[in-house]
C-alpha positions, 0 to 999 in steps of 0.5 A: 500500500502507499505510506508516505506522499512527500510534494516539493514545489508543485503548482501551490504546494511548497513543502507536503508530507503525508502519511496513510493507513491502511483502509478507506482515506478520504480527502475533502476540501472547497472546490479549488482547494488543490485535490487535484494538484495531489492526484496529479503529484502521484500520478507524476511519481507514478510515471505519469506524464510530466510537465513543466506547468506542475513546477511551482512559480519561481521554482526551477524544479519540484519533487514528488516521492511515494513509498509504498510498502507491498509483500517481497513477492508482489508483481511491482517488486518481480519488475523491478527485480528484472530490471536489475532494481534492488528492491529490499525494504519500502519500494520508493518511487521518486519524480523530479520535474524540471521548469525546462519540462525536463523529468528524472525518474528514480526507483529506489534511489537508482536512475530508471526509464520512465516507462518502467516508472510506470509500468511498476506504477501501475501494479501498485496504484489505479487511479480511476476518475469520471472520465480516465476509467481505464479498466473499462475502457481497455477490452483487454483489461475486462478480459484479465478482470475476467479471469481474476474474478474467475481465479483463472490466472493459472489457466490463462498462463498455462494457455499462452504457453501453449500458444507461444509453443504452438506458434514457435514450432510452427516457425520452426516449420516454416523455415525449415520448409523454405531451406528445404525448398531452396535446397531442392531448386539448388539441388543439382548445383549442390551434386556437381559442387560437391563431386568436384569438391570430392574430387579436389578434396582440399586438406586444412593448410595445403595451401600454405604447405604447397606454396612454401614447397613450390617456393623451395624449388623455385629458389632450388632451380635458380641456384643449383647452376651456380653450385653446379658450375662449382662442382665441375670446377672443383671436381673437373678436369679443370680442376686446381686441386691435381696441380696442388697435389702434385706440386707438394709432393714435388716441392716436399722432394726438394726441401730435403735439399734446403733445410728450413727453406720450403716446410712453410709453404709445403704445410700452407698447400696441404692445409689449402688442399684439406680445405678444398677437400672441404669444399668439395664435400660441401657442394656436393651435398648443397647440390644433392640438397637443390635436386628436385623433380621439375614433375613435382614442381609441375604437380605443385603449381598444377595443385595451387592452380586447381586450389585457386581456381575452386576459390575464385568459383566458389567465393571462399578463401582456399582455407575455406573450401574444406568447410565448404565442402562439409557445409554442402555435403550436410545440405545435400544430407538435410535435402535427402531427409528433408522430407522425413524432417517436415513430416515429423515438424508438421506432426509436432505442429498439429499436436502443439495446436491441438493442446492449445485448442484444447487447452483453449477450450477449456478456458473458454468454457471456464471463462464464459461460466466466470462472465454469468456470475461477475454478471450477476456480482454486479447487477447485484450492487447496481440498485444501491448505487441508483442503476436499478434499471441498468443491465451490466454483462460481459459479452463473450466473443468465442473464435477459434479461428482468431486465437491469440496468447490469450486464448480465443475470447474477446470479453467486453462489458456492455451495459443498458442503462434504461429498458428499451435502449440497446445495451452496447459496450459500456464507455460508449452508452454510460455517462460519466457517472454512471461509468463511475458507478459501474467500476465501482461495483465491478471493484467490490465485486472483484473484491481482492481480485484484479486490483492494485493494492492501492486504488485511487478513486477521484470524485466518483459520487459526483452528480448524486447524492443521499441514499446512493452517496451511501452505498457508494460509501458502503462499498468505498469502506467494503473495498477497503478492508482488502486493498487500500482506498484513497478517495476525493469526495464532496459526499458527506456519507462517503466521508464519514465512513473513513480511517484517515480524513484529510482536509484540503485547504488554499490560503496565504503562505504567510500573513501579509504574503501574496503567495497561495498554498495548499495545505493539508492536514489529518484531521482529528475526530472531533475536526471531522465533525465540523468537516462533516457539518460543512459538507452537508449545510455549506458555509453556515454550519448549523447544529442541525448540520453537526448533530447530522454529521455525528449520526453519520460518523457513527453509522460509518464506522 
């Protein structure tokens, strides 16, 4: 329920703090004291539609914050929940309104959209006037009050379900169809690629291993001429290492003849023989190295070639075509068993809808027997509230072949207002007050069921007055012992019947000021009595009037 209403600097409120109870609260006061100025204030902390009009004059922004203390699993609290919000202890709905017409929302003191304002707003408070009576004008909403007068929550949940489980496998279907279709129209390409790409067989990497092997051969073929040409000279007849030789053996003959004279340079030439030896074994193995079959060159390059060409043709890099081939052979596979697949979908789809029919039935059945009892709960407030001639119903439209998430019935309230007239859908045959009084009596039907647990009610025994004021304060106070009732009232018996009274007054700020403010203050019992008396005889109160105001507060408590 709301327990807290803090106002700062809107339209002529300054500074407001009011605390509400449980039960049934009335709010009373001259006409133009500022009651609607506190509607709205909740309504702006509600997510309501801002503007910049509600700032106080002089003021570049105003406030407005609403606590509310509701159980851990209520649906306001899952919301927030979602929407990554802590919810722990009082939820605080928090509205600044800047002068520019600039908002700033906050749930909990942490920054949020003003739509998820509202939409957790809504869960929490229904504010319902003459003329914005929301749940009777929305025909999805007579729908869900439907069910919750029915206890048909659980049903109603269980078939939309049922309808997104139908309704996926009936995508699943449709796309599956239309792959298989257009792999049918392909199918003879996909035979021919896939025989070639068989035929091909690219290997993960081959490209990068052929190119790097052509590559060493190229390089081989460029050089091995070079090495081969040193291979000659050093093991050919040209070659200088004969000459060496023998021309050692000669000088070593000779240095007998002259000690110290040739050892240097005998030993020089047999150290350079030994390194042409060396040399030699080098180039012969450099040049075995360089050999390559010039075939397999051939067959490298005719490869790339091949590999290449597959990937112009088929758009994918030649690292791609291996995947390719897998992903072709798999489509060919799906298109041998797509037929078998879309036999087995179509059977999926045929069952999922025939429990969603099925399922649907049934609560259509539920709901038609839930629509003659709400009927008959509320025909059974009308005459108390002054519609003893009216008719209320609720128009069962039933329709397998228009089935939505919520089932194959469209319920709408219609009325007749007089005999003779023709009953139509509610908010185009009731007037503005007879609407207010059809709500009522669908709420106290409803009772617990349906509602927010706070409902705001703005004027509704407008227009009438006596007997049926009182029966609108008698189901005013029987809502209130299951949801908190906040309500604006120029009806002394509705009044009377109320836990919390607050008056609502406008006057100067200070004395000698030219600034008006609203106030609003909690009146105590023997205030109400005074209130009471105003509301009955007007300006002059008389001891008619107050005597008339005691037997009202004691026949509504």
């Amino acid at each position: 329920m709301l327990t807290q209403l803090s106002i700062r600097d809107i339209v002529l409120i300054e500074r407001l703090d009011l605390a509400f109870e449980s039960g049934l609260s009335v709010l009373t006061g001259e006409t133009g004291a500022g009651k609607s100025i506190l509607l709205d204030s909740l309504s702006l902390a509600l997510g309501g539609r801002g503007d910049g009009g509600l700032v106080r004059h002089g003021q570049d922004k105003g406030q407005v914050t609403a606590v509310f203390d509701v159980p851990m699993d209520h649906a306001a609290r899952r919301l927030l929940r979602d929407n990554g919000i802590d919810d722990d202890g009082d939820l605080i709905f928090r509205r600044q309104q800047s002068a520019d017409g600039r908002t700033k929302a906050f749930v909990n003191d942490q920054p949020v959209g003003v739509q998820l304002m509202r939409q957790a707003g809504q869960l929490l408070v229904e504010i319902h006037g003459q003329h914005d009576d929301r749940a009777l004008i929305d025909t999805d909403a007579h729908r869900q009050l439907l069910d919750a007068f029915g206890g048909l929550g659980d049903e109603a949940t269980g078939v939309a379900a049922l309808y997104r489980t139908w309704r996926d496998s009936e995508r699943t279907l449709r796309k599956h169809r239309e792959k298989v279709e257009n792999a049918a129209r392909e199918a003879d390409y996909l035979r021919a690629s896939v025989e070639e790409l068989e035929v091909l067989s690219p290997q993960d990497g081959e490209e990068e291993e052929l190119a790097e092997s052509r590559s060493r051969m190229q390089k081989a073929e460029r050089i091995a001429g070079d090495i081969s040409e040193a291979s000659d000279f050093l093991n050919g007849n040209a070659s200088p290492v004969p000459h060496i030789a023998s021309l050692v053996r000669r000088l070593e003959r000779k240095s007998h003849e002259a000690p110290g004279l040739l050892e240097d340079a005998v030993q020089m030439l047999d150290s350079a023989l030994d390194q042409l030896s060396n040399a030699q074994m080098e180039i012969e193995a450099a040049l075995r190295k360089t050999e390559y079959d010039p075939r397999e060159l051939e067959r490298v390059e005719e490869r790339l070639f091949a590999l290449r060409a597959a990937s112009r043709k088929y758009s994918v890099p030649v690292t791609g075509l291996p995947a390719l081939a897998e992903k072709m052979i798999a489509d060919l596979a799906e298109l041998d068993a797509g037929e078998e697949r879309l036999a087995e979908l179509e059977r999926q789809v045929a069952a999922a809808r025939e429990a969603f029919d099925a399922a649907a039935r049934t609560l259509s059945d539920k709901r038609h027997t839930a629509a003659e009892a709400l009927s008959e709960a509320v025909m059974a407030e009308l005459p108390a509230l002054k519609l003893e001639r009216a008719r209320f119903t609720v128009q069962m439209t039933t329709d397998a072949g228009q089935a939505t998430a919520d089932g194959i019935d469209v319920a709408e309230f219609h009325v007749q207002t007089n005999p003779g007239t023709r009953p139509g859908p509610i908010t185009k045959v009731a007037s503005g007050g007879e609407l207010s009084r059809f709500l009522l009596a669908l709420k106290v039907a409803l009772a617990d069921r349906g509602s927010a647990p706070t409902l705001v009610f703005d004027e509704i025994d407008t227009g009438v007055g006596g007997a049926v004021a009182d029966a609108i304060g008698q189901r005013l106070k029987r809502l209130s012992d299951t949801v908190q009732v906040l309500t604006v009232t120029h009806a002394p018996q509705v009044a009377a019947r109320a836990i919390t009274h607050f008056q609502i007054s406008k006057g100067l700020a200070a004395p000698g000021s030219d600034r008006v403010t609203t106030r609003v203050v909690t009146m105590a019992p023997s205030d109400r009595t005074e209130e009471i008396a105003r509301m009955l005889a007007g300006e002059s109160v008389t001891e008619e009037a107050r005597a008339a105001a005691k037997r009202l507060l004691a026949g509504g408590v």
